[in-house]
N, C-alpha and C positions, 0 to 999 in steps of 0.2 A: 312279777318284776316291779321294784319300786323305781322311780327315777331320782335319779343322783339329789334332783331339784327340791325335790318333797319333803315337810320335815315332818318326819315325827319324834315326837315327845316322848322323853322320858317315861316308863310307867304302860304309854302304851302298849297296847295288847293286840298282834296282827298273827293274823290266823295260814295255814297253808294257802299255796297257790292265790296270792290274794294282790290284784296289779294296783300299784299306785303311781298316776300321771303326776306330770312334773309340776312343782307348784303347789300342788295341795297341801293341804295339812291337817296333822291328825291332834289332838289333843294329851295330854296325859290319862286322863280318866276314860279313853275309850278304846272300846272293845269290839275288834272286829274277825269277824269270823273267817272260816275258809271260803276260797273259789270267789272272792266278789274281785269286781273289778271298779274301781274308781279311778273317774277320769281325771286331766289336768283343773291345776285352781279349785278342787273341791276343798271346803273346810268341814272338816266333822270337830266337833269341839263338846267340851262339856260331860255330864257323867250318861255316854250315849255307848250304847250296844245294837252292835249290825251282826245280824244273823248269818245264813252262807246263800251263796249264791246270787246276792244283788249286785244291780249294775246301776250303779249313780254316774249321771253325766257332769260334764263340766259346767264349773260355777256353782254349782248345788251347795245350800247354807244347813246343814244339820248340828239341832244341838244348841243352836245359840240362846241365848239368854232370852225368857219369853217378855213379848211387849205388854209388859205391866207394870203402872206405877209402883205398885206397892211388893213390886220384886224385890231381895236385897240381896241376893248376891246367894240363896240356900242350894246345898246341894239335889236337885231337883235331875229329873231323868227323863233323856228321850232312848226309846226299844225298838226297833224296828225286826223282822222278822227276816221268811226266806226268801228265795226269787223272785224280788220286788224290783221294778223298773223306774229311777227315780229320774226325769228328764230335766234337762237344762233351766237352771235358777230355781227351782225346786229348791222350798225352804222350808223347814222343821223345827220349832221353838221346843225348847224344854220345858215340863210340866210346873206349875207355880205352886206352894205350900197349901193357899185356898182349898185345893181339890185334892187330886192323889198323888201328888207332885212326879206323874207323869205323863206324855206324849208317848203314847204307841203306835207302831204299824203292824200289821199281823203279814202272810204269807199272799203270793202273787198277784200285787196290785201293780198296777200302772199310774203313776201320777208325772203327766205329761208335762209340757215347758212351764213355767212360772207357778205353779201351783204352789199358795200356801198354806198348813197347815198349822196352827196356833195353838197355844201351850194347853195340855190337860187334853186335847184330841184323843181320840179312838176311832182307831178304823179296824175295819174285822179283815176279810181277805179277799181276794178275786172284785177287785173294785178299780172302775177303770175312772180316773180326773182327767177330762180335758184341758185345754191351756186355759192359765189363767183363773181357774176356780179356786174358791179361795173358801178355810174356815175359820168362823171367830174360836175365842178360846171354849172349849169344856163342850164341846160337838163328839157326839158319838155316831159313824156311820158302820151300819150293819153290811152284812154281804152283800156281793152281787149290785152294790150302786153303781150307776152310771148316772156322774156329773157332767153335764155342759159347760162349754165355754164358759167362762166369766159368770158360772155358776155363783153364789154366794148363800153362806149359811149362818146367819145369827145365831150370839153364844148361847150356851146350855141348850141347842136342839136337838133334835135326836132324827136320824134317817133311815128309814129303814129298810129292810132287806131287798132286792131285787126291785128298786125303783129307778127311775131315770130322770133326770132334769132337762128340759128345754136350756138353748144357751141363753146366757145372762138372767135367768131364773135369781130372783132375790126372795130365800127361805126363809120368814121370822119365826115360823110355827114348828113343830115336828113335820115332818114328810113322810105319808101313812107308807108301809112295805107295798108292793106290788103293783105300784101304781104309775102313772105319767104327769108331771108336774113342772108348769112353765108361767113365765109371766112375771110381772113386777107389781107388786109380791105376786108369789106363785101359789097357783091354784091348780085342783087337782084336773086331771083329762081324760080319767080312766084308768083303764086296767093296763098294763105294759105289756100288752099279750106275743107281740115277738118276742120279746126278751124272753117272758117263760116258756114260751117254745123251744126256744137254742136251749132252754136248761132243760128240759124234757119233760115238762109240766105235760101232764094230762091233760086231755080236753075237759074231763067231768072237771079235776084243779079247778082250771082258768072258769069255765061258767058257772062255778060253783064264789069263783070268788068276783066275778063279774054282776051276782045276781048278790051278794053281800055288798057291793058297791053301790050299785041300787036303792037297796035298803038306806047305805048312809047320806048319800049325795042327789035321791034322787025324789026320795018323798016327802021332804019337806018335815021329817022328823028333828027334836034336838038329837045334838049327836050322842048323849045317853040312852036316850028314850031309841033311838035306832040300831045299839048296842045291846038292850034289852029286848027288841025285837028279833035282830038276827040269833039271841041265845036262845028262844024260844023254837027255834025250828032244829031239823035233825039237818043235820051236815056228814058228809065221809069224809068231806078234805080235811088235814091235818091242819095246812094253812089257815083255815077260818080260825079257829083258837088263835093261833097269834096275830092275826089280824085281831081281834077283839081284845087282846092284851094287851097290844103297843098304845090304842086308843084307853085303855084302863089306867096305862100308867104312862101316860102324859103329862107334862109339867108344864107343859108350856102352849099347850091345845094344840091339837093339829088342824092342818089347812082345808080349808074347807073352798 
């Protein structure tokens, strides 16, 4: 059902069964898929594609022109993916020419009230934002994060898989996979050992990757020289290679 209220734009692209509240508005360059439901006063605008299945609540800003001075007006692109939860004031800048002139969302994330996500973003899937966590522009977060509150992520960081933020956590660094991470700036806490529980991590997993923790945080090694050490031992877990990866190819050092 669309309401009578709602415009959209010539050009637009709306998919089966797909409800649009009153007031909202869709752009001409965007492409929305089947089965989503978008609430009243949302705005999607710009050259944006919505996948099937999501539900954007009302007031949600997708698409809009990303905050940058040195934006001019290029045809730049936000993606979003499938049964994504996008809550109230939730806002998604389009990608800047800079980088790969797009903002993506991948497949069932939750990003709760005020979350915003800033131009050049990447987020992988099953990644829960609490309110109000916020990313600068050209932030890539991996699977399975779980941000906090009034979480914060400085640009170009990278976050990775299956870690968790303490609230109001302020990131400047990378934020290693698997881990627990809080504080201003934020610093590591450990292993996120419920979390990989609920994902069905093994016990050998988790103390295999609790005992590479060690290694990095705990003996007073540089964090190469503790990358060279954990390579020297034999591992079964898969994890440990991308744990040693993510810290390989960091750009921006991660958080110690």
């Amino acid at each position: 059902m669309i309401h009578s209220s709602a415009i959209i734009e010539k050009g637009a692209v709306i998919g089966k069964n797909v409800s649009i509240g009153a007031f909202s508005y869709i752009g001409p360059d965007v492409v929305i898929g089947d089965d989503n439901i978008i609430a009243s006063h949302v705005v999607i605008e710009g050259h944006t594609k919505v996948g099937k299945g999501n539900h954007i609540f009302q007031f949600a800003s997708i698409g809009a022109q990303p905050q940058s001075v040195a934006y001019a007006g290029e045809p730049t692109r936000v993606e979003i993916g499938n049964n994504n939860i996008l809550r109230e004031y939730v806002t998604i800048n389009r990608g800047t020419p800079d980088d790969r002139g797009l903002t993506s969302i991948d497949d069932d994330n939750f990003l709760m009230a005020y979350v915003h996500i800033a131009h050049d973003c990447e987020l992988g899937s099953n990644i829960v934002f609490a309110n109000c966590a916020s990313l600068a522009g050209h932030v890539k977060v991996e699977d399975y994060v779980i941000m906090g509150g009034f979480s914060l992520v400085h640009q170009f960081c990278r976050v990775g898989a299956h870690c968790i933020t303490g609230i109001g956590s302020v990131c400047i660094q990378d934020v290693p996979p698997y881990t627990l991470a809080a504080g201003n700036k934020a610093i590591t806490h450990g292993i996120n050992v419920k979390g990989l529980r609920r994902r069905d991590f093994s016990n050998d997993d988790i103390n295999q990757l609790k005992k590479a923790y060690k290694i990095i945080y705990r003996t007073g090694l540089t964090t190469k020289s503790a990358i060279d050490e954990i390579r020297k031992l034999e591992w079964s877990s898969e994890h440990i290679n991308y744990l040693t990866h993510f810290f390989d190819n960091s750009k921006r050092g991660v958080i110690r």
